[in-house]
C-alpha positions as CSV (number, residue, x, y, z in Angstrom):
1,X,-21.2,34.4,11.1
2,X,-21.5,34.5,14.7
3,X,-18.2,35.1,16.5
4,X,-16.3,34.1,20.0
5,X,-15.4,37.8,21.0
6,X,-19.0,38.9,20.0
7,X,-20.6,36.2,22.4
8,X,-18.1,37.0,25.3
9,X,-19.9,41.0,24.8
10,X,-23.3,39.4,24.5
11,X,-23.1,37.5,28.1
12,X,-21.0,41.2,29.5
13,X,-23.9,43.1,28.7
14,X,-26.7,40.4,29.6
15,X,-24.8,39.8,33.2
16,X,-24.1,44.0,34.2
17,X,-26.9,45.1,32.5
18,X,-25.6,47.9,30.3
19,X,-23.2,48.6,28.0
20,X,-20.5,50.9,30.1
21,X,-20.9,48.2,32.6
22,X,-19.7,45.9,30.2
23,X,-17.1,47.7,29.0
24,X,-15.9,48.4,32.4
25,X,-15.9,44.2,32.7
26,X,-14.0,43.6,29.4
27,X,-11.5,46.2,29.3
28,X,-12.3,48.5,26.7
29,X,-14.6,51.3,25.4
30,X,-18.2,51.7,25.5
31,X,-18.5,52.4,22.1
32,X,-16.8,49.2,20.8
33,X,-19.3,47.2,23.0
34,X,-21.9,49.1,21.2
35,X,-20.5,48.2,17.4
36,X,-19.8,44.6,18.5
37,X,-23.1,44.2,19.8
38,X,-24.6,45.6,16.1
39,X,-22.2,43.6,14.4
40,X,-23.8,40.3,16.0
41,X,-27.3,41.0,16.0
42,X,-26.4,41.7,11.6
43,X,-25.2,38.4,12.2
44,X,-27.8,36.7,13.8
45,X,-30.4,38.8,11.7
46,X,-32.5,39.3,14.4
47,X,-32.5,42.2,17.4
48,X,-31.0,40.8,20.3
49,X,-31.3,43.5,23.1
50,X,-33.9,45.8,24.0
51,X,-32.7,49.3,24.9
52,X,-35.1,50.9,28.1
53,X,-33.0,54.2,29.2
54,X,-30.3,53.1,30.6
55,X,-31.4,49.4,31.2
56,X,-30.8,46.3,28.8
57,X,-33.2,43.1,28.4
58,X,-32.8,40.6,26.4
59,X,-34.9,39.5,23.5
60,X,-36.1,35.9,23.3
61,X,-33.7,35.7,20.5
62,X,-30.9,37.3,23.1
63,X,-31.9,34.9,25.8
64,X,-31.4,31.5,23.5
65,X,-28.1,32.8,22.2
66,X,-26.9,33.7,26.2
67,X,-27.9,30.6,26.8
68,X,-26.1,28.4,24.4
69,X,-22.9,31.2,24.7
70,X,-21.8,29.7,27.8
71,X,-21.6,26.3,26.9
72,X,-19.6,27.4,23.7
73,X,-17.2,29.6,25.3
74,X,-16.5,27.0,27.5
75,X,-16.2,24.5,25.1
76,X,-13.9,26.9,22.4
77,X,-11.8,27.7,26.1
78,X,-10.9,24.0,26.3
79,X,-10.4,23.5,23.1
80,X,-7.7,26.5,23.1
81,X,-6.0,24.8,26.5
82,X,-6.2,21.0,24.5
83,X,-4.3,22.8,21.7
84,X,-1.6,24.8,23.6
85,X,-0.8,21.3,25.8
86,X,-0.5,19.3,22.1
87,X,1.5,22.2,20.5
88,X,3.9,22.3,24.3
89,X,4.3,18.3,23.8
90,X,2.0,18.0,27.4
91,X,-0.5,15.9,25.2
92,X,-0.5,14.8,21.8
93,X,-0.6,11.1,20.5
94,X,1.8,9.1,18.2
95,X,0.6,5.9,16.8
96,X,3.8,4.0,15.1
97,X,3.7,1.2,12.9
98,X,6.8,-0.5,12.0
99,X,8.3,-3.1,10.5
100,X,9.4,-6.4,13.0
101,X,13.3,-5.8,12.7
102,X,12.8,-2.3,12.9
103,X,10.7,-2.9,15.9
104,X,13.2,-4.9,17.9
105,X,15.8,-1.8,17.3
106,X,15.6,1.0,16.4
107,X,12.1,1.6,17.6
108,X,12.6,0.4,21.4
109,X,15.2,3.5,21.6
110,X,13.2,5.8,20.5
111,X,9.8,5.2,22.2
112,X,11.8,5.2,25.5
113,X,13.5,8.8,25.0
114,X,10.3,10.4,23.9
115,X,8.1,9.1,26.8
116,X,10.6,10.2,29.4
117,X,11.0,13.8,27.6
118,X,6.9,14.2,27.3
119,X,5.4,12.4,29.5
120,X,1.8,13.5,28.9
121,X,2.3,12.5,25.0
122,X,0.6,9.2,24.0
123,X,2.8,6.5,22.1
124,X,1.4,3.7,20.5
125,X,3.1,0.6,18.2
126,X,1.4,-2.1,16.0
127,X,3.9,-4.1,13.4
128,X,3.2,-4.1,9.8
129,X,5.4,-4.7,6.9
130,X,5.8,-2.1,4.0
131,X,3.5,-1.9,2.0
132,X,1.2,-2.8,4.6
133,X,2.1,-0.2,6.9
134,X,2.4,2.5,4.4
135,X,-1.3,1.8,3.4
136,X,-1.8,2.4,7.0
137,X,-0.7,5.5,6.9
138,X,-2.5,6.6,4.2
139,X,-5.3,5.5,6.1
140,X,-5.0,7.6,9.3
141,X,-4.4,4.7,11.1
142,X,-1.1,5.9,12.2
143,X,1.1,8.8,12.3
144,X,4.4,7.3,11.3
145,X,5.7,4.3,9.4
146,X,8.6,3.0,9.8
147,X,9.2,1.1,6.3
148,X,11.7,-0.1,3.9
149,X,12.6,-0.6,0.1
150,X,14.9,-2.0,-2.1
151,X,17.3,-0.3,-4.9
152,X,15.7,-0.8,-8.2
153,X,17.1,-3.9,-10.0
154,X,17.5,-3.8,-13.7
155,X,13.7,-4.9,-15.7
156,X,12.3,-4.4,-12.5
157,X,8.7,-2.0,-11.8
158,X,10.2,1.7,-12.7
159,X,6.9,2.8,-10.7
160,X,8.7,1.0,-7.4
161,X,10.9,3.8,-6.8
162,X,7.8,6.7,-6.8
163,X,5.5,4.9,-4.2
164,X,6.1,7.4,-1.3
165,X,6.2,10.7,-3.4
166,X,3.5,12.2,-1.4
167,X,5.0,11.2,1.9
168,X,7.9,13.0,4.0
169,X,10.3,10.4,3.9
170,X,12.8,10.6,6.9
171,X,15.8,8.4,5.8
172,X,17.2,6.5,9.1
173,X,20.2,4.0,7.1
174,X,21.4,1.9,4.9
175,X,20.9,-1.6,5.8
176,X,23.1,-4.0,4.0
177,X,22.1,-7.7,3.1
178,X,24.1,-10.5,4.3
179,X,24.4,-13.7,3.2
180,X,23.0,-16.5,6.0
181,X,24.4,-20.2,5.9
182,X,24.6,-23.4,7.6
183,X,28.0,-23.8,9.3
184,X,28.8,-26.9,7.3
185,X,28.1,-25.4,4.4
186,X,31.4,-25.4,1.3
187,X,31.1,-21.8,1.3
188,X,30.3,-20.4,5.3
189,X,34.2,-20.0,5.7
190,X,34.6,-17.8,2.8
191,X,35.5,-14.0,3.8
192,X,32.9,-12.7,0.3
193,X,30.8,-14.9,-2.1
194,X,28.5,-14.1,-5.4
195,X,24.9,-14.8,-5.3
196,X,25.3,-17.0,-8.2
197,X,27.6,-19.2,-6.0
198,X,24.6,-20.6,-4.7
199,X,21.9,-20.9,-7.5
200,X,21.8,-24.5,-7.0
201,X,20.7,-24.3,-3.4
202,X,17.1,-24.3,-1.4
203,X,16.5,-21.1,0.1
204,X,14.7,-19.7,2.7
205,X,12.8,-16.3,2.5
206,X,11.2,-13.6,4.1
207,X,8.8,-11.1,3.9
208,X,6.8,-11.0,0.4
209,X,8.8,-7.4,-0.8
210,X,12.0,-9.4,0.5
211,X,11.3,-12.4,-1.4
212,X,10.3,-10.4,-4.3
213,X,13.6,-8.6,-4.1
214,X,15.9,-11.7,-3.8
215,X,14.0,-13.2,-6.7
216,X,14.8,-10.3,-8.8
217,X,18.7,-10.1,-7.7
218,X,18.9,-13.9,-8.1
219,X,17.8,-13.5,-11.5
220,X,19.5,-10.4,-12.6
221,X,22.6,-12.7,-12.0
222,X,21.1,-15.5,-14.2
223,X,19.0,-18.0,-12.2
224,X,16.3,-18.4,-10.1
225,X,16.2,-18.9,-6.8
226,X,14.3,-22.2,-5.2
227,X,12.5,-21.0,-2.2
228,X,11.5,-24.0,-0.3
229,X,10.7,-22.0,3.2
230,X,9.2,-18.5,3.6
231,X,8.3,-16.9,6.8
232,X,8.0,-13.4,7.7
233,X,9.7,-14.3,11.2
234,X,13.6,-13.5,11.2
235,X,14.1,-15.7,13.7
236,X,12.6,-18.9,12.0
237,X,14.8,-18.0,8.8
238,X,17.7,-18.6,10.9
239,X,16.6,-21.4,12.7
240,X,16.0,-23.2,9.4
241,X,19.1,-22.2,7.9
242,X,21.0,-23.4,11.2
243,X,19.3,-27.0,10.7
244,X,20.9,-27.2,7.4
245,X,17.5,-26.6,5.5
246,X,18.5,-24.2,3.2
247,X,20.6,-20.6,2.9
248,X,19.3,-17.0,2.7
249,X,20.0,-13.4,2.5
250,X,19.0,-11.6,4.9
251,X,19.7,-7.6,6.7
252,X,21.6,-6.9,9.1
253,X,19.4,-5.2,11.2
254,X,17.9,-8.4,11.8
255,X,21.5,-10.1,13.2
256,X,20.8,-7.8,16.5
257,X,18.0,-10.1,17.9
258,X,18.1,-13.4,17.0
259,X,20.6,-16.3,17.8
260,X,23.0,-17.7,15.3
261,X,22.9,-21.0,16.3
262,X,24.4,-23.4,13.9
263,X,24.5,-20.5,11.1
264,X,27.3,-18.8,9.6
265,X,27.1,-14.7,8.0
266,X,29.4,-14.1,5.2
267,X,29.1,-10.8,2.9
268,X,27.7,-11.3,-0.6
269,X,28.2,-9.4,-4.1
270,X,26.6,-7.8,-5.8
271,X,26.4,-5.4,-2.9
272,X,22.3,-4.4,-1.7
273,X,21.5,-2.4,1.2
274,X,17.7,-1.3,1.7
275,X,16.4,1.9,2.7
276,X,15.3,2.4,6.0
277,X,12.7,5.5,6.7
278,X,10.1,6.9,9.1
279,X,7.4,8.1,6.7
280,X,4.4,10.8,7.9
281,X,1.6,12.7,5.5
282,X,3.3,16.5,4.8
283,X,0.1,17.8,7.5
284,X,1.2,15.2,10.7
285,X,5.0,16.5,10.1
286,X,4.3,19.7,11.2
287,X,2.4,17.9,14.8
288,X,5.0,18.7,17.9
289,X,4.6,15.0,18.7
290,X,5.3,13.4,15.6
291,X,8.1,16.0,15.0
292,X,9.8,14.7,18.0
293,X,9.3,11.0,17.5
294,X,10.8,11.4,13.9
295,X,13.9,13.4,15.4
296,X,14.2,10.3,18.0
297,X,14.0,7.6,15.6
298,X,16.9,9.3,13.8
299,X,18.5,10.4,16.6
300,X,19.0,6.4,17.2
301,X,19.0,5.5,14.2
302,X,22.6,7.2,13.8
């Protein structure tokens, strides 16, 4: 295998013409220019030098290899400086994908502090919902996801509670649910109510592992829920439940950016707060960059 060091000795000995000239060049002895010179023509299997007294020339062999050396030295010295800059957090690139609520709070934070610590460091952010975005991961189309889950429910998937064991899961918080209702509603003065308070109502829900959740609760507690309205958008949810269309239950995280315009929040039992995370492959947590960003999305996330 042809070797960096032995191509820097190649082009020494081709540009001073000898071999104690070369050393002289690189710093070091005349006889370990002579072994590193043997050691790469038993590489490239071919003679690479002709000796003539105290002269050098190249073989045709030595020319091509000269000539492509210089190129690749360059290249490999670029490559070195490209690495040092991502490893010193002057370059590097973090691509985030994270859930909308997430997004609008803990995320904004974050991106801020990294960019004005490493300026030369790339940050990018799509939004995805789990499992979506862990998919994305998986992928290579991101470095981190920012994603969420549920506590198991009794008779629900035992194989929900292993989906990131190959991951490095970062936990953020705890993000309790809250119940969401109209402000005329019997029940939006009341200081704690049960789900199964409202199993006769319409309800509005969100994302399809949210809805998937409350259906499980809802029936864990003995009924099932009638979701006339689903959206993904935490903002519609509470526009539909301030109109009187319906109630939900919804995280808190989400009660930071939207209006509660005709809508009441009042705590509900049985008690259920998701898992928040930033979630990397085990190879991309050891990156300077994405080290950081995960330290800064905890960081705020405290």
């Amino acid at each position: 295998m042809i070797e960096a060091r032995h191509l820097r000795v190649l082009r020494a000995v081709a540009t001073s013409g000898s071999f104690s000239a070369a050393a002289r060049e690189l710093g070091c002895t005349q006889p370990a220019v002579s072994q590193q010179m043997k050691a790469l023509e038993q590489s490239a299997g071919t003679p690479l030098l002709i000796r003539t007294g105290r002269e050098m020339r190249l073989t045709q062999a030595g020319e091509a290899l000269v000539r492509h050396a210089s190129g690749i030295l360059a290249g490999l010295t670029a490559a070195e400086e490209e690495v040092a800059a991502i490893a010193g957090l002057r370059a590097g690139r973090v691509r985030l994908v994270s859930f909308p609520s997430g997004s609008s709070t803990l995320v904004p934070t974050a991106l801020a502090e990294l960019r004005a610590a490493h300026p030369g460091t790339q940050i990018s952010l799509v939004e995805a919902e789990p499992p979506r975005s862990v998919e994305m991961l998986r992928d290579g189309d991101c470095e981190i996801a920012l994603a969420f889950r549920y506590p198991e429910v009794p008779g629900a998937d035992p194989a929900a509670g292993s989906e990131w064991d190959d991951l490095v899961v970062r936990p953020l918080l705890a993000d309790r649910l809250v119940g969401v209702l109209p402000e005329g509603h019997r029940l939006a003065g009341s200081e704690r109510i049960g789900v199964g308070e409202l199993a006769e109502e319409a309800w509005i829900a969100g994302c399809p592992r949210c809805r998937r959740h409350l259906v499980e609760v809802c029936e864990n507690t003995g009924f099932t829920p009638r979701i006339d309205f689903a959206t993904d958008d935490y903002a519609a949810v509470f526009g539909l439940v301030g109109a009187g269309l319906g109630v939900a239950v919804m995280p808190e995280l989400a009660l930071e950016t939207v209006r509660l315009k005709g809508a009441r929040i009042v705590p509900v039992e049985p008690l259920v707060q998701r898992e928040i995370v930033a979630l990397t492959l085990p190879d991309l947590a050891r990156v300077p960059a994405v080290a950081a960003m995960l330290d800064r999305l905890a960081a705020v996330a405290r």
